[in-house]
C-alpha positions as CSV (number, residue, x, y, z in Angstrom):
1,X,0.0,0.0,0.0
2,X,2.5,2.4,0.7
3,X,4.9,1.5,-2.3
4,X,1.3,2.4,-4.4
5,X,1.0,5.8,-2.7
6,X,4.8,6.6,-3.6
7,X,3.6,5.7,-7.3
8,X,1.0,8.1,-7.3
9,X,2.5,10.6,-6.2
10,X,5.3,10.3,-8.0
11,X,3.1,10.1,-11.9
12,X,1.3,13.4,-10.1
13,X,4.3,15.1,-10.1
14,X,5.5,14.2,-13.5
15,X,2.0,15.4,-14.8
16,X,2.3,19.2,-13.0
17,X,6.0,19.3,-14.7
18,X,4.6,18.8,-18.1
19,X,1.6,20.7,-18.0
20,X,4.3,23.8,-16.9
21,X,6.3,22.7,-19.7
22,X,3.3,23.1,-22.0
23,X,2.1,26.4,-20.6
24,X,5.9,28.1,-20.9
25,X,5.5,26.6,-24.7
26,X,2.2,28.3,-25.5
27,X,3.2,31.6,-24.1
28,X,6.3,31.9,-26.0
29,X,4.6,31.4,-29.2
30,X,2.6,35.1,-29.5
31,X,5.9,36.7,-28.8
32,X,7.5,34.7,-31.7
33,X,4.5,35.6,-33.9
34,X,4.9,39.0,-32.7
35,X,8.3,39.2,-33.6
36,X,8.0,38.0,-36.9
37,X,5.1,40.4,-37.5
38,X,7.5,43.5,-37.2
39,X,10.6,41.9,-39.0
40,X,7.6,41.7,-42.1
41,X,6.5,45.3,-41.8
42,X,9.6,46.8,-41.7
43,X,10.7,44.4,-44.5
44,X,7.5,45.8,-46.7
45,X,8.3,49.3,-45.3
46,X,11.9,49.1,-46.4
47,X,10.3,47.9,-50.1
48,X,8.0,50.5,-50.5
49,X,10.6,53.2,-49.5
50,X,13.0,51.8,-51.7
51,X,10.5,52.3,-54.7
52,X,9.4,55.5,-53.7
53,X,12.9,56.9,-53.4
54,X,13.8,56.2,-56.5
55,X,10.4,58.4,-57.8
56,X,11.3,61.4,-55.9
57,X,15.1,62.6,-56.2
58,X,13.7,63.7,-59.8
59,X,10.1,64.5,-59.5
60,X,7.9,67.6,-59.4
61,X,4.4,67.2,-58.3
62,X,1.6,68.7,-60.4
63,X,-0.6,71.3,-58.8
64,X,-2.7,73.3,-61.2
65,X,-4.2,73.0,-64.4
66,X,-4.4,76.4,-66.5
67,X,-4.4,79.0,-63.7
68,X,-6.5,76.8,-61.0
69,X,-4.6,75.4,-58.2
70,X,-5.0,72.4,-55.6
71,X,-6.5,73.5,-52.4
72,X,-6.1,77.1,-53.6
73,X,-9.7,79.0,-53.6
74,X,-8.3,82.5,-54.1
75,X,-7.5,80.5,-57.7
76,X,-10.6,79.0,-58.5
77,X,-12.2,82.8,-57.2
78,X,-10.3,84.5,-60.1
79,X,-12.4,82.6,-62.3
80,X,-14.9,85.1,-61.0
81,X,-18.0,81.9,-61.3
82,X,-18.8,80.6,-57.5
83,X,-17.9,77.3,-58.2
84,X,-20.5,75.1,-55.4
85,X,-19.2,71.5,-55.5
86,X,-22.0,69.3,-57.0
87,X,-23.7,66.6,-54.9
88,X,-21.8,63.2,-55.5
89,X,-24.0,61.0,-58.1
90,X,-22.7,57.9,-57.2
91,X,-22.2,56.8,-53.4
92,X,-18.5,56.0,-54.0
93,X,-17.7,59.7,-55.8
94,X,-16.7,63.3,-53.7
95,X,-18.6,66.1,-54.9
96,X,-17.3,67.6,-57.4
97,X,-17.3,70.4,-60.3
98,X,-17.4,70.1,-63.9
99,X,-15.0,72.6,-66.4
100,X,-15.7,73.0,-69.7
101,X,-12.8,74.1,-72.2
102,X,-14.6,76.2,-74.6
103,X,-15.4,73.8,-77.3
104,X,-16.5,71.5,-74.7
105,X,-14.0,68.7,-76.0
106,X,-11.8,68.7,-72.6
107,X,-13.8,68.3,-69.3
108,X,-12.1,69.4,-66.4
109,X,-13.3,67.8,-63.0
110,X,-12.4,69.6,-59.4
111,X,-13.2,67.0,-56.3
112,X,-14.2,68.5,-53.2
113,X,-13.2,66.6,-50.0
114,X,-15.5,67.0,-47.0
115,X,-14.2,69.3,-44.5
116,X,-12.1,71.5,-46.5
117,X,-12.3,75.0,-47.4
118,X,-14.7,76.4,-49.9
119,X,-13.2,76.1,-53.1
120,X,-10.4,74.5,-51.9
121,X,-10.7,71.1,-54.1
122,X,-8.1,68.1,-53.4
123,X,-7.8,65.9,-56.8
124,X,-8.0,67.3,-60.3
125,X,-8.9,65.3,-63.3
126,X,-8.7,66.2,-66.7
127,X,-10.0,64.1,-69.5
128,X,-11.9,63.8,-72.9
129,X,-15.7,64.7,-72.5
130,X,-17.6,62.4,-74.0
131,X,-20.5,63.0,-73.0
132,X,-23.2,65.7,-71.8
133,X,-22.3,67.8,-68.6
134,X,-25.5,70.0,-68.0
135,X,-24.2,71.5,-64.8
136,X,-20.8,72.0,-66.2
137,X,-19.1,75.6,-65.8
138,X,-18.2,76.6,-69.6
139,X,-14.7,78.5,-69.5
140,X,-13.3,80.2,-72.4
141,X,-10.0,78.8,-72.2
142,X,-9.2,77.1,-75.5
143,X,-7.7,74.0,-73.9
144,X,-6.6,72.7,-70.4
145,X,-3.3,72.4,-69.6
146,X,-1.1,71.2,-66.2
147,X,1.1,73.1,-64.7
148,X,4.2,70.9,-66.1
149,X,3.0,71.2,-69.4
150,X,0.6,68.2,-70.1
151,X,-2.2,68.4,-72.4
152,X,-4.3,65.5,-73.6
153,X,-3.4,63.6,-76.9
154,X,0.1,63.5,-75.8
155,X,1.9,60.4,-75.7
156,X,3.3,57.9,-73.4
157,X,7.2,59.3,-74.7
158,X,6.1,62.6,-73.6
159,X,4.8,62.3,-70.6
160,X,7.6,61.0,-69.4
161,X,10.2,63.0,-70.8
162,X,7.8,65.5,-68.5
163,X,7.4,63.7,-65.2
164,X,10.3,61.5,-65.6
165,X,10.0,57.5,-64.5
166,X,7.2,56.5,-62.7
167,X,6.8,54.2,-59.4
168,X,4.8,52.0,-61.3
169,X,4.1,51.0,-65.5
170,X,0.1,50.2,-65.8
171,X,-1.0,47.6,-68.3
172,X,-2.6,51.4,-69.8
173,X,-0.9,53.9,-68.1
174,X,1.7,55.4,-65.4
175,X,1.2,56.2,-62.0
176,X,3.6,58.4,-59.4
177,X,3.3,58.6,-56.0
178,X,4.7,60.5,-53.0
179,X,4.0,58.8,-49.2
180,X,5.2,61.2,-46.2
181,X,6.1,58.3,-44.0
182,X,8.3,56.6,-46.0
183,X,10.5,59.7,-47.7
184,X,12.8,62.0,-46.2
185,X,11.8,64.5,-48.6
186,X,8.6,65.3,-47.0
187,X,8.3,69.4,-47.4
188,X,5.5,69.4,-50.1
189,X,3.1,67.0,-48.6
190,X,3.6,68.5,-45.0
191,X,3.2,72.1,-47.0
192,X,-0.1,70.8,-47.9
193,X,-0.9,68.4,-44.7
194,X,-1.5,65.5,-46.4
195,X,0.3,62.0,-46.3
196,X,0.3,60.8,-49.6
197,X,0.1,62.1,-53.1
198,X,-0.1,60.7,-56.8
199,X,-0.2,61.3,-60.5
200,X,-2.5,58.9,-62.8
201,X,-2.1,59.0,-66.3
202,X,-3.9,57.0,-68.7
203,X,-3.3,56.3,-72.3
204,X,-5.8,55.0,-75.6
205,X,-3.3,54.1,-78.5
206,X,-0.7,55.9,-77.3
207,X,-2.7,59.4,-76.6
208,X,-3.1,60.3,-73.0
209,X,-6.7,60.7,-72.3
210,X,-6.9,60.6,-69.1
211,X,-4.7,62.9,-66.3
212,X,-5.3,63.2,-62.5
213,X,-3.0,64.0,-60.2
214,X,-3.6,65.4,-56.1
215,X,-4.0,63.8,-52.7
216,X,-5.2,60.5,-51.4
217,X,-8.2,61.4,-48.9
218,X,-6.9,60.3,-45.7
């Protein structure tokens, strides 16, 4: 009897042991998950950084398009037409504006951000206008073109020899981007208090027909 009490107690204590062995285990684990979690985002920090650095040594952000500016009002004012952003007509669209060049061939849409300054509009987009705009604002310039020198129709050569090489080469077009947080050359998007901006150009057989540049909504 007393050699079986010894037994038991003995196979009791050999049970606690592992069951503490097991519960160390388990609660090293999350900090090994943890750690690998970091290691990964700075790895894809490190890669996106590395891309974007290569974008901005050599490139000039867009802000205007003929004489109006992004998040300028006193611009859009000297238009001298009180330019009231339009409700959005889809759910997933800002409110926006519609310009007209003046033989309504070049549409010129201002989005409006919610919360910013009257007339203050954060994205510009200038394509072909293919179609009716009966709240558009007719101007009577005879085309639109950026402040680096981009006018629709030009092609793919040309735009680059303008903006230089992008981040990334779409399957139809080119897009640039500039991310606070992961460039040391920060002053423009911190000039403007936003953390990310980016150019979009899109091309139909080699003509660009499709330009908009300005800043992510954050």
């Amino acid at each position: 009897m007393k050699y079986l009490l010894l037994l038991l107690i003995f196979f009791h204590s050999c049970n606690d042991q592992e069951q503490q062995s097991q519960e160390i285990s388990s609660s090293e684990e999350p900090e090994k998950v943890i750690q690998h979690s970091e290691k990964q985002e700075n790895l894809d920090l490190l890669t996106i950084e590395s891309v974007v650095d290569t974008l901005i040594e050599d490139f000039e952000p867009e802000i205007a398009v003929n004489s109006i500016e992004l998040l300028h009002p006193n611009s859009v004012l000297e238009l001298g037409k009180d330019l009231k952003p339009m409700e959005r007509p889809q759910v997933s669209e800002f409110p926006h504006v519609i310009l007209l060049n003046q033989s309504r061939q070049e549409m010129l849409k201002l989005i409006f951000y919610y919360g910013s300054l009257k007339n203050a509009f954060s994205e510009f987009e200038l394509t072909v206008a293919d179609e009716e705009y009966p709240n558009a604002v007719v101007l009577e310039d005879d085309y639109f073109e950026s402040g680096r020198g981009l006018r629709l129709e030009m092609s793919e050569a040309q735009v680059k020899a303008i903006l230089g090489e992008p981040n990334v080469s779409l399957k139809d077009g080119l897009r640039y981007r500039l991310v606070d947080e992961h460039t040391d050359d920060s002053d423009f998007l911190a000039a403007y208090n936003y953390p990310s901006y980016y150019i979009d150009a899109t091309f139909v057989n080699d003509k660009l027909e499709k330009y908009r540049f300005g800043f992510d909504y954050p």
